[in-house]
Each structure stands twice: as structure tokens, then as C-alpha cells.
C-alpha positions in Angstrom: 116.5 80.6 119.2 115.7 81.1 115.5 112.7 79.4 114.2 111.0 78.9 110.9 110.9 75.9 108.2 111.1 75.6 105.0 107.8 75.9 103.5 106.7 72.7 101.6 103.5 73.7 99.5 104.6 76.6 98.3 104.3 77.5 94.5 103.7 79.9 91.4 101.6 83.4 92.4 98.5 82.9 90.6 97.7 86.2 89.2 95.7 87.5 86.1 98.5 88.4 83.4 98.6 89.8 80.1 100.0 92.8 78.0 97.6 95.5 76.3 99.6 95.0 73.8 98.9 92.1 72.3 96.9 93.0 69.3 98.8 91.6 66.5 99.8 93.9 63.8 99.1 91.8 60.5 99.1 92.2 57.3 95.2 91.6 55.4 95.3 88.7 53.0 94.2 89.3 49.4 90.9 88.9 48.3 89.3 87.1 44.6 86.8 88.3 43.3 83.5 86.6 41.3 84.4 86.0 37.8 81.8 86.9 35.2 83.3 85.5 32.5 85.2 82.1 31.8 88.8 82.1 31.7 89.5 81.6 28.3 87.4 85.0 27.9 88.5 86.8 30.6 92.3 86.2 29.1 91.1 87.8 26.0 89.9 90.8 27.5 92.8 91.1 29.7 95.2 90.9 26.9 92.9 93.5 25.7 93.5 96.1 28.3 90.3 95.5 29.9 90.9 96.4 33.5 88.2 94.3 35.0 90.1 91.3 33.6 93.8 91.7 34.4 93.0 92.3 37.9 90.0 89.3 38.0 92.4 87.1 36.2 95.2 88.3 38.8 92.7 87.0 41.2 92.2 83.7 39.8 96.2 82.9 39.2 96.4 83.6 42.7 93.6 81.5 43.9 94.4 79.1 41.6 90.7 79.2 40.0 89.9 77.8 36.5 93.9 77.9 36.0 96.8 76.6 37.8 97.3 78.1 40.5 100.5 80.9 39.8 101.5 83.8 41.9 103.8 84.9 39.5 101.2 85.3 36.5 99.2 86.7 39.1 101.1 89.8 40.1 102.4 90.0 35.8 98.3 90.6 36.0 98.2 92.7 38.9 100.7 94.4 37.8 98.7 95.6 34.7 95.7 96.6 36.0 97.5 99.0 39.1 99.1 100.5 36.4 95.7 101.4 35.6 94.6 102.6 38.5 92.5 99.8 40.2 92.5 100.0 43.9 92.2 96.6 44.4 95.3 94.9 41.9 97.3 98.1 43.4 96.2 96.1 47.2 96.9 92.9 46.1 100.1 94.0 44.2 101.4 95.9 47.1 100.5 92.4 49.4 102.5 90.2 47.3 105.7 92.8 47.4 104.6 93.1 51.2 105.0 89.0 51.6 107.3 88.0 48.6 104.2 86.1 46.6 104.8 85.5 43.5 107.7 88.3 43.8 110.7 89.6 45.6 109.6 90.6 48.9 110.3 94.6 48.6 108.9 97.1 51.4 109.4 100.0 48.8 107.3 98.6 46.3 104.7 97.2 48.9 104.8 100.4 50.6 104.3 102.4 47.0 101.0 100.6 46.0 99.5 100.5 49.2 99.9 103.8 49.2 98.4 104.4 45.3 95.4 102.4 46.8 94.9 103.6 49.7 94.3 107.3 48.1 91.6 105.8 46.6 90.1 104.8 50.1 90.4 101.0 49.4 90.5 100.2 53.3 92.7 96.9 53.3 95.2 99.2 51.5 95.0 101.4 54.3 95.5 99.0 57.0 98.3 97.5 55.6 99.9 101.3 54.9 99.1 102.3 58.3 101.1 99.1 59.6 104.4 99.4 57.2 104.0 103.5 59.1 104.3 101.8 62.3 106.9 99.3 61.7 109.2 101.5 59.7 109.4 99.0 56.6 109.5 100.3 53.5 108.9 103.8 54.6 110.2 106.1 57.5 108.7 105.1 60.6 105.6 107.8 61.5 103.0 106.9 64.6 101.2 110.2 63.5 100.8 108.5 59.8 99.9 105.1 61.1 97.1 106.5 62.9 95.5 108.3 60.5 95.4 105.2 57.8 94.1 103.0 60.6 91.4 105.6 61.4 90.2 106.1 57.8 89.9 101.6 57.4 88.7 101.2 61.0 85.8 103.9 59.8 85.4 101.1 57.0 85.1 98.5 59.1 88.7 96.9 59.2 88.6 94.8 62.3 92.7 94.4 62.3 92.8 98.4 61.6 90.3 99.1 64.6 92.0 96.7 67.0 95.0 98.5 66.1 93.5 101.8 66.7 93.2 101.4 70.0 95.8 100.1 71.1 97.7 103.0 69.6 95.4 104.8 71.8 96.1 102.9 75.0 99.8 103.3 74.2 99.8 106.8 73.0 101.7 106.0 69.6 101.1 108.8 67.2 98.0 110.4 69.3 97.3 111.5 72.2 97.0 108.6 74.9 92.9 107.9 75.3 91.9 104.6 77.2 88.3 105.2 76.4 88.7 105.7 72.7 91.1 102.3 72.9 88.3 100.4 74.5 85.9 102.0 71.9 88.2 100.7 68.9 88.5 97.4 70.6 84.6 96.6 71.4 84.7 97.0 67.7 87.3 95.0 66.6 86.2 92.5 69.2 82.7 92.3 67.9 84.0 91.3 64.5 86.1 88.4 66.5 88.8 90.3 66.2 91.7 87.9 68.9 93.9 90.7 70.1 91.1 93.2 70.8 89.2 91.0 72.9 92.6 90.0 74.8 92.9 93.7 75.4 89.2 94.4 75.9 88.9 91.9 78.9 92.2 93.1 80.2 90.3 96.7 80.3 87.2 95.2 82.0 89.7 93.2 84.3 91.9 96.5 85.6 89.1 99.2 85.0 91.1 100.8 82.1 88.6 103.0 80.2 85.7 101.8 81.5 84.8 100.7 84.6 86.2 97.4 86.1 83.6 94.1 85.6 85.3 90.9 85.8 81.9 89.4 84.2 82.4 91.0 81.1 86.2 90.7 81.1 85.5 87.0 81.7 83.0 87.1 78.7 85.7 88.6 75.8 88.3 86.3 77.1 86.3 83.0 76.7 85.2 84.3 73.4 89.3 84.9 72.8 90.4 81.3 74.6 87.6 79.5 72.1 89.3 81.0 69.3 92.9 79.4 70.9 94.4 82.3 72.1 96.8 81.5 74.9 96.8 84.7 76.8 93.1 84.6 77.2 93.3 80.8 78.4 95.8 81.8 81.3 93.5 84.8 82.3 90.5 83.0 81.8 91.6 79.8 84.2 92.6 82.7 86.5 89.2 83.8 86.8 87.7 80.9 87.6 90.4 80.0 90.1 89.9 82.9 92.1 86.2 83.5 91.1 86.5 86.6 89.7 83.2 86.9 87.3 82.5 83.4 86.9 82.0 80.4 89.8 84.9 79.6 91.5 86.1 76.5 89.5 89.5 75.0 90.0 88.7 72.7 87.8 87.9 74.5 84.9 90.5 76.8 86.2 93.3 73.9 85.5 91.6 73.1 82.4 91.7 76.5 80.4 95.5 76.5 82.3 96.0 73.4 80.8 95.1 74.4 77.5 97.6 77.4 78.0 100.7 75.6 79.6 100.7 73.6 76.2 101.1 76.5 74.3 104.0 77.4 76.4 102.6 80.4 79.1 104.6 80.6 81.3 102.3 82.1 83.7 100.0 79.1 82.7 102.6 76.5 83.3 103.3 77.6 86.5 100.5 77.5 88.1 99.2 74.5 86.9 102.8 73.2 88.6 100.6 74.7 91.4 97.7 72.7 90.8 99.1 69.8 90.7 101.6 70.2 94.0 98.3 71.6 96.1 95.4 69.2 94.6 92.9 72.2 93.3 91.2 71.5 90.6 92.9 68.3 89.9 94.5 65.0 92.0 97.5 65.5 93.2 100.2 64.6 91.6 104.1 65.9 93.0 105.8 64.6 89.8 103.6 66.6 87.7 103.6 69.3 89.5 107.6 69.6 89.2 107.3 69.0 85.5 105.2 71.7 85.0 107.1 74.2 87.6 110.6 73.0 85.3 109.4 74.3 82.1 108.3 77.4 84.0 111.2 77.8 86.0 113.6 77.5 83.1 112.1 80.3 81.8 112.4 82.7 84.4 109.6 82.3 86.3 110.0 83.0 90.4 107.0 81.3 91.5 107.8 78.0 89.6 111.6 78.3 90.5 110.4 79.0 94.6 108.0 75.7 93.9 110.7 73.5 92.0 113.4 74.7 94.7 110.5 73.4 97.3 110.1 70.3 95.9 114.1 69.7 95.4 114.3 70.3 99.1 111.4 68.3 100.5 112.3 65.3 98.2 108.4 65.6 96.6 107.7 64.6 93.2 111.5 64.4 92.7 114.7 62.9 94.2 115.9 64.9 97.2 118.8 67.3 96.2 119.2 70.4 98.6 121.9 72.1 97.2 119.7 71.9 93.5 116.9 73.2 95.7 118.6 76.0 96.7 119.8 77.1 93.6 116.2 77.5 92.3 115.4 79.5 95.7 118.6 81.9 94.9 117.0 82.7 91.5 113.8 83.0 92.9 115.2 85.3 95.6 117.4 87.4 92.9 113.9 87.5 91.2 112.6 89.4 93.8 110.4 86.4 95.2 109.8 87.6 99.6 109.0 83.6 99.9 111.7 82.8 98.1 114.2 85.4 100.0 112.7 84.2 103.2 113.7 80.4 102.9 116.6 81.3 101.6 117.9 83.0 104.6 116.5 79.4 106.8 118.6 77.7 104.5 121.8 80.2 105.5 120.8 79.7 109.1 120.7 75.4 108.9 122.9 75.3 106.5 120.9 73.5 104.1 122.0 72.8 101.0 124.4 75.4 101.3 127.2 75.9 103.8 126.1 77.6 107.4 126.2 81.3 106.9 124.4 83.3 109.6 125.0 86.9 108.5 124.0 85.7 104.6 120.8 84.4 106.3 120.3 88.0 107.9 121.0 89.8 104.5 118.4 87.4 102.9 115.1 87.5 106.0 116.1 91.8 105.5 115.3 92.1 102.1 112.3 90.0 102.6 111.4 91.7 105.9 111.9 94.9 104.0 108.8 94.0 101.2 106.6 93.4 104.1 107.0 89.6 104.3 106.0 88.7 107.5 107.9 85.5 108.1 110.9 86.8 107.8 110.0 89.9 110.1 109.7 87.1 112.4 113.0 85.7 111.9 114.9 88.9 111.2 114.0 90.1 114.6 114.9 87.0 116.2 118.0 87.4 114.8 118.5 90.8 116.4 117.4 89.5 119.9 120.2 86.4 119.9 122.6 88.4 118.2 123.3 85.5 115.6 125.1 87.0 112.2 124.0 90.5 113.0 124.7 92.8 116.2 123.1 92.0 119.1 120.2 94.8 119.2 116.6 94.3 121.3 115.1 97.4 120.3 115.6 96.5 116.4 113.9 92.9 117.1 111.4 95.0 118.5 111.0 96.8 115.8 110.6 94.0 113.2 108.4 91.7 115.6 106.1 94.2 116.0 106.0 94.4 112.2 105.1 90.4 112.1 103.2 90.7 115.1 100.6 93.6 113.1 100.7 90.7 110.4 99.2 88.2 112.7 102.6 85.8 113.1 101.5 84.1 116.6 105.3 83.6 117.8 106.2 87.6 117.0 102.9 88.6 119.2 104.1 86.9 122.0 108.2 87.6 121.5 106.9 91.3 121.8 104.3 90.6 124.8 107.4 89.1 126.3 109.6 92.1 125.6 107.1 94.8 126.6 107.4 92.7 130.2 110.9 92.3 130.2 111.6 95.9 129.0 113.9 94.8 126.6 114.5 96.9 123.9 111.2 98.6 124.6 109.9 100.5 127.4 108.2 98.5 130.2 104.7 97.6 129.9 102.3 95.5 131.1 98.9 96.7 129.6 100.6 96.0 126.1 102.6 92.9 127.3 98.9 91.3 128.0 97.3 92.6 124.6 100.0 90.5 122.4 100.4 87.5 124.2 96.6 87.3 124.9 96.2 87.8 121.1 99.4 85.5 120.8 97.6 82.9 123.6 94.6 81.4 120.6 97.4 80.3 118.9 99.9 78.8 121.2 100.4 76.0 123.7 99.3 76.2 127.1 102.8 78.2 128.8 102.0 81.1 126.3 98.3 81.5 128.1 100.0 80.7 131.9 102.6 83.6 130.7 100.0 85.7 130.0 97.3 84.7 133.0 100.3 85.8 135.1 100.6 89.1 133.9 97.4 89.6 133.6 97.2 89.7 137.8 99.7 92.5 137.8 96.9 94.8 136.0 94.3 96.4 137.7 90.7 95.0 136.9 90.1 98.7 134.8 93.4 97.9 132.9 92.1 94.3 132.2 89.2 95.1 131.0 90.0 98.0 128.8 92.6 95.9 127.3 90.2 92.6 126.9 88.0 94.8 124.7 91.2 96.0 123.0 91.8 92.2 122.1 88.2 91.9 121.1 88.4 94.9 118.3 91.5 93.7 117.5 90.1 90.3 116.4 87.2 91.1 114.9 89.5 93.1 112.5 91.6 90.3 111.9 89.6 87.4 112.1 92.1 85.3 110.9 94.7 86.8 112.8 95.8 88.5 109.9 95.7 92.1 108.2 
């Protein structure tokens, strides 16, 4: 006979998440400058030709300082003093082409003063070149080239430009690929509070990329980061502390930083608070929320919110019971890829839950679960086999796959393959091994599992016993548990 359930606390992975990549590649706003004269003045000695002026008065359109604020005066003054050669008008004229301030947005032109200024090693310039290289705008795309103006303003001290740097390091965009040069551009970067590069510099610490792994430190950039709002860091952050990686183990600050995530829409974030919520950690239980939070997840993609949600719609918790809506979240769970998800699945196949009765769907389902390892449906796969029920009728393949759960610690496999090894079914005969499972089985059964295996045990002789006794010890104090 085939047994499993459906499981009823079952819910989002929690693991840390986050992309290197998730320094943001912005553009750097224009600076004003200190006036030394009044307006009135410094418009006579812009209309003048006086350098100085045109670009401070730029400066003060744009700011809207002493005048009206006027971005299109501002780049008519700009525009006067680039044409002179100051670095910074040519930055701030190339910024307002770059963003359409005051002008027509126009890559070309943003691309051609950046450029103008950046020869004259005015570092913003630089940046913002190096970025229009990477994107393509306004000039042919060029890695190579976006590197190099990012080196010269992160030499400068351009936070956005070092942060930048290494990533293109970690990515191997226009320069050779260099984890330890990325992490040595982001400590930078991160030092000047720079978002993205402490994102990136606690997922280094986190995975050991560059430098060697330290969840302490990685926890320290990614508070810093989660202070200063960043979502990512929020969802790795509440990660840490639910798992106690580098901080306490703290569910509830876990579900608080999630919390703070989950609002800005992670995914990753909203799922496992769903998770929270359905299991208690951190946070009373509460079913209802718990679904919420796995809906928004689970409408956008994710496997462990859809497996929760699908859960939940079974069970009737935190939500009217609706089995055929629960197993639609399980099938997208299980298309996802999602072992649990397969796994129940296939029970619901083999009840017909939800979904009509389908034996051979249920095998097809516990195999491609049983296949990644899982060891539930090991279980049920090689049940399956033994009955014959929606696959061919084969005892040494349920062998095969309870000895798989078995290995896993699943109490019913251990003694389906004790069983078999005394039977001789599907396996070669034998007793010695027939005791070792179902006395490893026996802990965690009822009392016919340990008169099964009391009765086999007085067809050994008292050397077999013992040799396989202390067998069973080793094997437990590996796998305390019962478990690998």
C-alpha cells in the first residue's frame, strides 16, 4: 500500500539571495559651486566672457540660487563657458544633454562633453563617460573603454565609478575577470556608503568570492546597506539572522528586516515571511497572513510560496479549502522544479485529490522528485514498484529506490528493505542486513516493526548479532537524527 500525506507546514526555502550585480550604474548629479560675487556682478562678468562666471552663474540658474531657478538659462551658461574649455560646465553640460535638463535629452551631445571633460581628468566626467561606454548610448558600446574611464575616476575617488569597477571585475566586462580586484573596488566604494557595493561586498563575504568567506562581516555591509533601505540587503540580512549566520539567531529580527523587504516587493522576502507567519518563527502565527504573503510571492513565480499557497489551499488553513486551486499552485511549483512540490503532487495523482485519480501521473511525478534525491518520494516511488500500481510491477527497482530513502533516514523505507532482504524479494536473501534496517527502522516504529525484527534477530548467530548491533551503533551516531 502507498503511503505518504500531503505535507501541511510546508513553505518558501529560506535561502540567502542576491545578484553581484546589483551595483547601480548612475549617472553623478551636477555640482554648484561658491559664488564670490553677487549675481548682479557675476552676470556682468559672464556677459563679459569671464569663464569663472558663465559656468558659476550656470551653477546658480540651475540651483536656483540668487535667481529663479532656470535649467534652460543654465545650460545657455554652460554652454558658454565649455566652449571655453571648463571641465566642469563641459560635466554639467554633458549631464543635462545626458538627462534632458533644461535641454533635449541627446546621448551624442552628452556623450561629446563628457568626453571634452573627461580629457581634462574632471572625474564625474569620467564616470558618467565610462557609463554611456557601457550602456552603448550615445556612443558605440566598448567594455574595454568603460573600464578604463572608471579606473581613472575611481583613482579619484568616485564611489559610483569604483563600485562600478568592480563589478566589471567580477563580471569580466572589458577586463579580465578578477574577484579580488572586485572586492578591492567595492570595500572602496562601500566605505564611501556607496549601496550596491556593499550589496555586492557582503554577498562576497557571504559565498567566499575574493576573499575568504565571513558571514560576520558580510552581515556587517549588509546592515550598513538595509539602514540605507536597500531591499536586497534587508532579505539577506533577515536571512542571516534566521539561520544565524554571523549574527544571533533571531527570528524575530529575521521577520523584521524581511518585513521591511516584502514591502518593497522581494520576492524572496515575501516568501518567507508567508513562511513565518504559516510556522510561528519570529512572529504569532497567523495562517491568513501567511497566505497573503505566499500570494504576492507566488504570483510572481516563486516555487516555495506557490508549494506553501498550494498547502494551504489544500489543508483549508488561512483560506477556504479549494483542492483543485491547491493543486494548481503545486503543478507550478513542480514545473518549477520544487522536489516538495513534485512529491505531493504525485500523492495528489495517487488520491485523486483535487485532481482526477491518475496512478501512472503520480509515478512520473514521485520519479522526478526521487531523481533530485528527495527522499519522500524515494519512499513512495519504490512502493509503487513493489504493488505494481501505475508502473510495472518490479521488486528489485523498489529496492533500489527504498534503499535510497532508507540511506536518507525515512523509517518506513528502512524497514520495507529489512523486510525485502528477508523475503528475498527483489534482492538477494539476507538476514544480517534484514536485522540492520529494521533495527535502525525499530526507534521509529510501532511495536510489530521491533517483534519483526526480534524475530529475525534469533535466526543470526550471536557473532552475526553482535557485529551487526555495533553496525547499528556507527550507523546512528552518524545520523543522529536518523538522517544524512
Amino acid at each position: 500500500m502507498l503511503r505518504g500525506r500531503l505535507k501541511g507546514a510546508s513553505g518558501a526555502i529560506m535561502r540567502i539571495a542576491g545578484l553581484f550585480f546589483s551595483t547601480v550604474l548612475m549617472v553623478v548629479s551636477a555640482s554648484g559651486a561658491a559664488y564670490d560675487q553677487d549675481i548682479p556682478t557675476l552676470k556682468v562678468q559672464a556677459e563679459q566672457g569671464d569663464v569663472r562666471a558663465q559656468s558659476d552663474l550656470g551653477n546658480a540658474y540651475h540651483s536656483g540660487t540668487g535667481v529663479a531657478k532656470d535649467d534652460g538659462k543654465a545650460v545657455h551658461w554652460w554652454q558658454k563657458a565649455a566652449e571655453q574649455g571648463d571641465a566642469a560646465a563641459q560635466f554639467n553640460l554633458g549631464l543635462a544633454y545626458d538627462s534632458g535638463m533644461g535641454v533635449a535629452k541627446n546621448n551624442e551631445a552628452a556623450a561629446r562633453w563628457y568626453q571634452r571633460s573627461a580629457e581634462q581628468g574632471y572625474a564625474k566626467a569620467q564616470a558618467n563617460l565610462a557609463l554611456l561606454y557601457h550602456t552603448g548610448k550615445g556612443v558605440p558600446q566598448n567594455e574595454a573603454e568603460a573600464v578604463h574611464w572608471w579606473r581613472e575616476a575611481a583613482e579619484q575617488g568616485i564611489a559610483a565609478a569604483q563600485a562600478n569597477l568592480g563589478t566589471a571585475n567580477h563580471i569580466g566586462a572589458g577586463i579580465p575577470k578578477n574577484d579580488a580586484e572586485a572586492v578591492h573596488w567595492w570595500q572602496k566604494a562601500a566605505e564611501q556608503g556607496d549601496v550596491g557595493a556593499q550589496v555586492n561586498l557582503g554577498l562576497a563575504y557571504s559565498s567566499g568570492t575574493g576573499v575568504p568567506k565571513d558571514y560576520v562581516v558580510a552581515a556587517r555591509w549588509w546592515r550598513r546597506a538595509a539602514e540605507q533601505g536597500n531591499m536586497g540587503a534587508q532579505s539577506n540580512l533577515g536571512m542571516l539572522y534566521h539561520a544565524g549566520l554571523g549574527v544571533p539567531r533571531d527570528d524575530a529580527e529575521a521577520v523584521r528586516w524581511w518585513q521591511k523587504a516584502a514591502e518593497q516587493g522581494v520576492v524572496l522576502a515575501e516568501a518567507n515571511l508567508g513562511t513565518a507567519y504559516s510556522l510561528g518563527q519570529g512572529v504569532n502565527k497567523d495562517p491568513a497572513e501567511a497566505v497573503r504573503w505566499w500570494r504576492k510571492a507566488a504570483e510572481q513565480g516563486n516555487a516555495g510560496a506557490q508549494l506553501g499557497l498550494g498547502t494551504a489551499c489544500l489543508l483549508g488553513n488561512g483560506i477556504p479549502k479549494d483542492e483543485a486551486e491547491g493543486v494548481k499552485w503545486l503543478r507550478k511549483a513542480a514545473d518549477q522544479g520544487s522536489v516538495e512540490a513534485q512529491s505531493d503532487l504525485g500523492l495528489a495523482y495517487r488520491s485523486g485529490i483535487g485532481i482526477p485519480e491518475d496512478n501512472a501521473e503520480a509515478v512520473r511525478w514521485w520519479q522526478k522528485a526521487a531523481e533530485e534525491g528527495f527522499a519522500p518520494a524515494q519512499y513512495n516511488l519504490g512502493n509503487a514498484y513493489a504493488s505494481g500500481v501505475g508502473v510495472s510491477k518490479d521488486a528489485a527497482e523498489a529496492v533500489q529506490w527504498w534503499q535510497k530513502a532508507a540511506e536518507q533516514g525515512i523509517a518506513k523505507a528502512q524497514y520495507n528493505l529489512g523486510y525485502a532482504y528477508h523475503s528475498g524479494a527483489g534482492i538477494v536473501k539476507n538476514d544480517v542486513e534484514a536485522y540492520f534496517w529494521m533495527n535502525i527502522a525499530a526507534s521509529s516504529l510501532d511495536q510489530k516493526v521491533r517483534d519483526a525484527r526480534d524475530g529475525i534477530g534469533r535466526l543470526l548467530t550471536p557473532a552475526e548479532l553482535l557485529e551487526v548491533q555495533q553496525r547499528c551503533r556507527k550507523w546512528v551516531e552518524v545520523h543522529p537524527n536518523g538522517r544524512n
